[in-house]
C-alpha positions as CSV (number, residue, x, y, z in Angstrom):
1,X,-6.3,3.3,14.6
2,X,-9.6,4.9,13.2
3,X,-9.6,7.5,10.8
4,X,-12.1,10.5,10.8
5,X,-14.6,9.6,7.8
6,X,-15.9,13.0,8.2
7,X,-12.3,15.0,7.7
8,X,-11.7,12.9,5.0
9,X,-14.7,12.9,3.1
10,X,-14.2,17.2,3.5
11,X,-10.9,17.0,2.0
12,X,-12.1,14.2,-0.6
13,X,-14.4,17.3,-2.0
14,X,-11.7,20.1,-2.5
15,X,-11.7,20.6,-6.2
16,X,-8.3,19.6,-8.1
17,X,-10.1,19.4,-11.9
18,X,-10.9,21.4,-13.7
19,X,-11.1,21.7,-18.1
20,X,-9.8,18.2,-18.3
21,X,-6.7,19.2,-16.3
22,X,-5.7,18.0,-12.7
23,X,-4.2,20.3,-10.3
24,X,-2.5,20.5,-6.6
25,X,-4.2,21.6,-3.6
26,X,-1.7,24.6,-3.3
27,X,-0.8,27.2,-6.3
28,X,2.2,26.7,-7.7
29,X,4.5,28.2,-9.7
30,X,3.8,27.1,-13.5
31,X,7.2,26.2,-15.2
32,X,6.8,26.3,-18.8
33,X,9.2,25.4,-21.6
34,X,10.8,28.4,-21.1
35,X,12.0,27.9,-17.7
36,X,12.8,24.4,-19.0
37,X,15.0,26.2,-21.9
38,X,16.7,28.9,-18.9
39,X,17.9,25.9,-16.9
40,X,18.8,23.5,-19.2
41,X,21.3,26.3,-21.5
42,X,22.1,28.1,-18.3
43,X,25.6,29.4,-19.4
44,X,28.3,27.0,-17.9
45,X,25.8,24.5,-17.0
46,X,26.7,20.4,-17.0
47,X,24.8,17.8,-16.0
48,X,26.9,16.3,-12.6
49,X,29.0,13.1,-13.5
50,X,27.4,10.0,-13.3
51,X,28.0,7.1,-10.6
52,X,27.5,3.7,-10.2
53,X,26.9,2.4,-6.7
54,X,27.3,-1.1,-5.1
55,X,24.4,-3.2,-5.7
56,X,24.2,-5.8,-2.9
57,X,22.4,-9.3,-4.0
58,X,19.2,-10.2,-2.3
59,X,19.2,-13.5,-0.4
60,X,16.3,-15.8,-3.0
61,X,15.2,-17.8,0.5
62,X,14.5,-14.4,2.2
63,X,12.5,-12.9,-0.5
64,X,10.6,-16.1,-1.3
65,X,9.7,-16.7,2.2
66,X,10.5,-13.8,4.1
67,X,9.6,-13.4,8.0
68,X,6.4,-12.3,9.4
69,X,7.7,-9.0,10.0
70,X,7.8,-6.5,7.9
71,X,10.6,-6.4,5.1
72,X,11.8,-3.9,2.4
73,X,14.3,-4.3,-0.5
74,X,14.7,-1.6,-2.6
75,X,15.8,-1.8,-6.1
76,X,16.8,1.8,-7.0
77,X,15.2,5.1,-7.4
78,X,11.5,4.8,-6.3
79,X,11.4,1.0,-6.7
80,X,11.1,-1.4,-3.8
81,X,9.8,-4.5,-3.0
82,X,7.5,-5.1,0.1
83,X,6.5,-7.6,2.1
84,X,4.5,-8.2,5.2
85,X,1.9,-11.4,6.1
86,X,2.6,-12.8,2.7
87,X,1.3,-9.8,0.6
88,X,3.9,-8.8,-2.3
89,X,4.1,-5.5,-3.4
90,X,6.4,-3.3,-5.8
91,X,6.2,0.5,-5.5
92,X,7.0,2.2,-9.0
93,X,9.2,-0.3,-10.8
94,X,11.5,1.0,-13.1
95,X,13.7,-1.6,-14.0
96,X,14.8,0.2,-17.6
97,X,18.6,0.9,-18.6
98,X,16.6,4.8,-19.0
99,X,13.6,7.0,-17.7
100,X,12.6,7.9,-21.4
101,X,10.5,6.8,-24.5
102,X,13.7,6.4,-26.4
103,X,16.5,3.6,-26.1
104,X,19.5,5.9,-26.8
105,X,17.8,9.1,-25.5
106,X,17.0,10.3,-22.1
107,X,18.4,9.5,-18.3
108,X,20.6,6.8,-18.3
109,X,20.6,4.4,-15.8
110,X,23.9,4.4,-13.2
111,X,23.0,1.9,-10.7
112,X,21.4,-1.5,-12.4
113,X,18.1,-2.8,-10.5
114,X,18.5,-5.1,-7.6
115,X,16.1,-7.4,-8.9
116,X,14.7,-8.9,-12.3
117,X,11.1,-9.6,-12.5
118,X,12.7,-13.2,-12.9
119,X,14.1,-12.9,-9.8
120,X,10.6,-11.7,-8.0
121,X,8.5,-13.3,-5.6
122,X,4.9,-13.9,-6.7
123,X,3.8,-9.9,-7.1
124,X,0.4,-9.0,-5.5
125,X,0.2,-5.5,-5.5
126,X,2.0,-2.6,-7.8
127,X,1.7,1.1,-6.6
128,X,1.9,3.5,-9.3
129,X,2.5,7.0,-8.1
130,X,2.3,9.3,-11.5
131,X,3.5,8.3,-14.8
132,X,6.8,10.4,-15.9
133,X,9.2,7.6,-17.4
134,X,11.3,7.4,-14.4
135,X,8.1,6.2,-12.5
136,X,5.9,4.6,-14.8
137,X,8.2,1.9,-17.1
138,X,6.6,0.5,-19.9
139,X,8.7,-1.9,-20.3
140,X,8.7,-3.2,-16.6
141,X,5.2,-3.3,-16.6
142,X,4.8,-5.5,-19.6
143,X,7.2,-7.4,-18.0
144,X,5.1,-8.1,-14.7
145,X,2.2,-8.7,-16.4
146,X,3.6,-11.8,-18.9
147,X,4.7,-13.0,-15.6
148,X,1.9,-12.6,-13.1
149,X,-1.1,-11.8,-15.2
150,X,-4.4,-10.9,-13.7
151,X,-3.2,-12.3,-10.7
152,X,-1.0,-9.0,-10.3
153,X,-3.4,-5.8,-9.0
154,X,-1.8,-2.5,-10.3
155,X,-3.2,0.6,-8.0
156,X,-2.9,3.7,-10.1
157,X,-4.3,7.3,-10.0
158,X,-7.4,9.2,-11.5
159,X,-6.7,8.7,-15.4
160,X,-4.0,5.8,-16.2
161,X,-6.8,3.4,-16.4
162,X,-7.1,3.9,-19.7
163,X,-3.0,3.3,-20.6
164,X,-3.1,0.1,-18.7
165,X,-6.2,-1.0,-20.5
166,X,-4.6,-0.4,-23.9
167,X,-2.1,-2.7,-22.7
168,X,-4.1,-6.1,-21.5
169,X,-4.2,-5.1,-18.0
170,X,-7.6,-4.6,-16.7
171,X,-6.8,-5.3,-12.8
172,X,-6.8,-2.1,-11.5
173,X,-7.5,0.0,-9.0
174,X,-8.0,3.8,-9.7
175,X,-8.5,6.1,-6.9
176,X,-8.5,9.8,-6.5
177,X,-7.3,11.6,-3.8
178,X,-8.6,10.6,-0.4
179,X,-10.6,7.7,-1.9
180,X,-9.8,4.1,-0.9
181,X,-10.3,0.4,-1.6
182,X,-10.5,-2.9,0.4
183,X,-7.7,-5.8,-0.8
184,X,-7.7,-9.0,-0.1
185,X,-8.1,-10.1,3.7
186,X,-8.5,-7.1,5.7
187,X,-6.2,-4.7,3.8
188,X,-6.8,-1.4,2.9
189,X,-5.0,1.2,0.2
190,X,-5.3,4.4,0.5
191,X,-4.2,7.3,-2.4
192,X,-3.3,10.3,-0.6
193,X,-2.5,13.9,-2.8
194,X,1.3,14.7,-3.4
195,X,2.3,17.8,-5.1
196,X,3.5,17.4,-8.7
197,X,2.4,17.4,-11.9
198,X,1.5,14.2,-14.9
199,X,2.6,13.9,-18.1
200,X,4.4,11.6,-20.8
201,X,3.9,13.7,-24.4
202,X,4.1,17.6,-24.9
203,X,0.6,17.6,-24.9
204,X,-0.8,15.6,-21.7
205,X,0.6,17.6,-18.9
206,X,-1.8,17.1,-15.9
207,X,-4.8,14.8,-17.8
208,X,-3.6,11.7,-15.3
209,X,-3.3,12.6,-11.3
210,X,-0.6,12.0,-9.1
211,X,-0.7,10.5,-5.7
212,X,1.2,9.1,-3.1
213,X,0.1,6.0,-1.1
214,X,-0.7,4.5,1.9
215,X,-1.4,0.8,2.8
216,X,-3.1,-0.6,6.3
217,X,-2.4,-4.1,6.6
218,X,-3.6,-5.7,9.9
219,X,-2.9,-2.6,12.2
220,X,0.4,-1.9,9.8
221,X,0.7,1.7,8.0
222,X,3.3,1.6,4.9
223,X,3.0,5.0,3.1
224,X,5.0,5.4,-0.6
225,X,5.3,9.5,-0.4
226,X,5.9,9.0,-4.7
227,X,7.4,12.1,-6.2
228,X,6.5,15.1,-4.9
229,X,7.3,19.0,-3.4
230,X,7.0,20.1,-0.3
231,X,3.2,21.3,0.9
232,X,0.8,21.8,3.7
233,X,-0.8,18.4,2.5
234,X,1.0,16.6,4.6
235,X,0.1,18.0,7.6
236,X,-3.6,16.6,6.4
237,X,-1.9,13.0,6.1
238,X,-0.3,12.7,9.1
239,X,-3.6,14.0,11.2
240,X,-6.0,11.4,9.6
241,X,-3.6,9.1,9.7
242,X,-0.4,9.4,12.4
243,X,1.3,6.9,13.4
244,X,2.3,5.5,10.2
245,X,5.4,2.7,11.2
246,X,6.6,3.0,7.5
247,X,7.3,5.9,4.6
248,X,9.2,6.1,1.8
249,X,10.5,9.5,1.1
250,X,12.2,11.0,-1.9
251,X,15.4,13.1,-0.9
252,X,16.6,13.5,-4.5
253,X,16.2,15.5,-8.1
254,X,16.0,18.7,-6.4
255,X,18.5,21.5,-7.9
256,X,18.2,24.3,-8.9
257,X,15.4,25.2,-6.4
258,X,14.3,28.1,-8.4
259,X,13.0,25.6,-10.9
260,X,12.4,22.1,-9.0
261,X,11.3,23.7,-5.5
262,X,7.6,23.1,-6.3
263,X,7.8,19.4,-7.3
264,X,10.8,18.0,-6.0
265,X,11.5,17.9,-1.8
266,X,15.2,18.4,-0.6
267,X,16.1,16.7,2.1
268,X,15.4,19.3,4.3
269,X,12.1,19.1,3.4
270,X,12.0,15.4,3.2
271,X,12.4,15.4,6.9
272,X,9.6,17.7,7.2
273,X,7.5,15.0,5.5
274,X,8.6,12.7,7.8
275,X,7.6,15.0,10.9
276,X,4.4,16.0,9.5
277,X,3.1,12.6,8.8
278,X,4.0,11.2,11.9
279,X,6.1,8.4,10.5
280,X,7.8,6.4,12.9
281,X,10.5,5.3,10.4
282,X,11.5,6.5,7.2
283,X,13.3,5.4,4.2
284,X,15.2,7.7,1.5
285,X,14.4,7.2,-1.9
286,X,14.5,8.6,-5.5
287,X,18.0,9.1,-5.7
288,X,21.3,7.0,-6.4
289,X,19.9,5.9,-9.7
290,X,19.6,8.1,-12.3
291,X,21.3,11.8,-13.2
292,X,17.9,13.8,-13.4
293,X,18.8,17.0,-12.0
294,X,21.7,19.4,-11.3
295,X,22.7,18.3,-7.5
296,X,25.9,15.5,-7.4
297,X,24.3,12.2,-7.5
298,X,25.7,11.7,-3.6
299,X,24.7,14.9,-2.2
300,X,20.9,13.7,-1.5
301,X,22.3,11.2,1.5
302,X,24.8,13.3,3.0
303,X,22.1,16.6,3.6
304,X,19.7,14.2,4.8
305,X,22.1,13.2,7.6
306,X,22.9,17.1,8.3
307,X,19.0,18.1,8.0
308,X,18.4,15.0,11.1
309,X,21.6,16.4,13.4
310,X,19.8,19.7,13.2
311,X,16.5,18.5,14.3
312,X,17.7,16.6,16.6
313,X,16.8,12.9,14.9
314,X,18.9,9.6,14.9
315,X,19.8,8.4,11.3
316,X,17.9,5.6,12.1
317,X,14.6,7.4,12.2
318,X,15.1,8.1,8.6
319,X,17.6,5.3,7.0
320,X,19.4,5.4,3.8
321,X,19.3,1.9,2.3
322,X,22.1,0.5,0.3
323,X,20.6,-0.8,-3.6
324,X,19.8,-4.6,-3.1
325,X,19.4,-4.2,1.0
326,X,16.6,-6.4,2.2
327,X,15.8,-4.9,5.8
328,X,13.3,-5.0,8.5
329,X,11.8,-2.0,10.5
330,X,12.0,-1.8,14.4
């Protein structure tokens, strides 16, 4: 499973900064407020009807000593808990009633969070993918921290140090795209470009980066695909680093396509991803939890299942998890 240092050290030099802004490796439409105002008073427009799914309830034994192979949980939306060889390791948690700065304003949460940090095993490792509210928490983070302190390592993109720092937390690791960094034992973490865009104030759009993930633990390849549209990035990814045995995929927050095309996969798309980077198993992600966009909160499931029949690919290639499902790849 080695990697050409050479490729990646040529794509680690493509330019994505530039005036104190980041930006993706492929132009993309810009979407101003504007475009923001035409979709959100679109004449008869309404946000689709909220819905709460069934949460199941982690078993405590299996997350507190769980088996040598590898095992996921999610907790909603982006959030899950991994675990393989007794590393720990949360992917975006959002564990807020909403993805906002405000209590009473902003996506409301449908679907509570499988888990409490109360309820966590010891937490190793936190991936941070970009930090819109329904991806970075503030809350959730504080959270961690009182309870794991320095012991817990938060992995973040070009930019956030600075947040976290404000904060207490000083463990970090920041990466830019294509860079990595040894972990404890003979792990490795990887942050790999998505295509997306930063920002959490009217006037810090694109000053952080955005990533998406990928971890190598002992010959194992979990990749967190974070939020992102569709690009030829991924090709890249999968041919530095295919097979990868894990990826998490978002399917969700993607209508109407005229606005969220460049930033937000269908599940079309999503299964693209899944192609591209060679993953021998995926799991579907970023939807269920919140209303953040105009599609019915149970359409992003039922496309993925029609985009695999027409490519030919069991549902268990690419598995829809149930909230609160602790589960083991093949």
């Amino acid at each position: 499973m080695t990697i050409d240092r050479e490729r990646l050290a040529a794509l680690a030099a493509k330019p994505h900064f530039h005036r104190g802004r980041y930006h993706n490796l492929e132009r993309i439409p810009h979407r101003g407020l504007g475009d923001l105002l035409r979709w959100q008073l679109a004449p008869g427009r309404r946000f689709p009807q909220g819905k709460r799914y069934t949460v199941l309830r982690p078993d405590a034994h299996l997350l507190m000593k769980p088996p040598e192979a590898p095992q996921l949980t999610w907790l909603g939306h982006a959030s899950f808990l991994f675990q393989y060889r007794g590393l720990n390791v949360l992917t975006d948690p959002v564990l807020s009633d909403r993805a906002s700065p405000f209590r009473l304003v902003g996506p409301k949460r449908f679907t509570p969070p499988a888990l409490t940090v109360a309820d966590m095993p010891p937490i190793h490792l936190v991936l941070i993918s970009h930090n819109h509210y329904d991806h970075l928490d503030e809350a959730t983070v504080h959270q961690l921290h009182r309870r794991f302190g320095d012991n817990l390592c938060f992995c973040i993109p070009m930019d956030l140090r600075r947040w976290f720092e404000k904060r207490g937390i000083h463990n970090l690791v920041e990466l830019d795209w294509w860079q990595s960094a040894p972990l404890a034992g003979a792990n490795k973490v990887f942050c790999l470009p998505a295509q997306h865009f930063s920002g959490r104030t009217a006037t810090d759009t694109n000053t952080s980066l955005w990533c998406s993930w990928l971890l190598e633990m002992d010959g194992f390849r979990f990749y967190f695909g974070g939020d992102t549209g569709y690009g030829e990035v991924f090709r890249d990814i999968g041919e530095l680093f295919a097979p990868i045995d894990l990826a998490l995929l978002p399917i969700g927050a993607y209508d109407p396509r005229w606005f969220m095309a460049p930033v937000h996969v269908a599940p079309e798309e999503a299964v693209r991803i899944h192609q591209d980077i060679g993953a021998r198993q995926s799991v579907a992600m970023h939807w269920g939890t919140f209303v953040l966009t105009d599609e019915p909160m149970d359409e992003p499931p039922r496309r993925l299942r029609l985009a695999l029949e027409r490519q030919g690919l069991s549902e268990s290639v690419f598995r829809i998890m149930q909230h609160g499902e602790a589960w083991s790849p093949e």
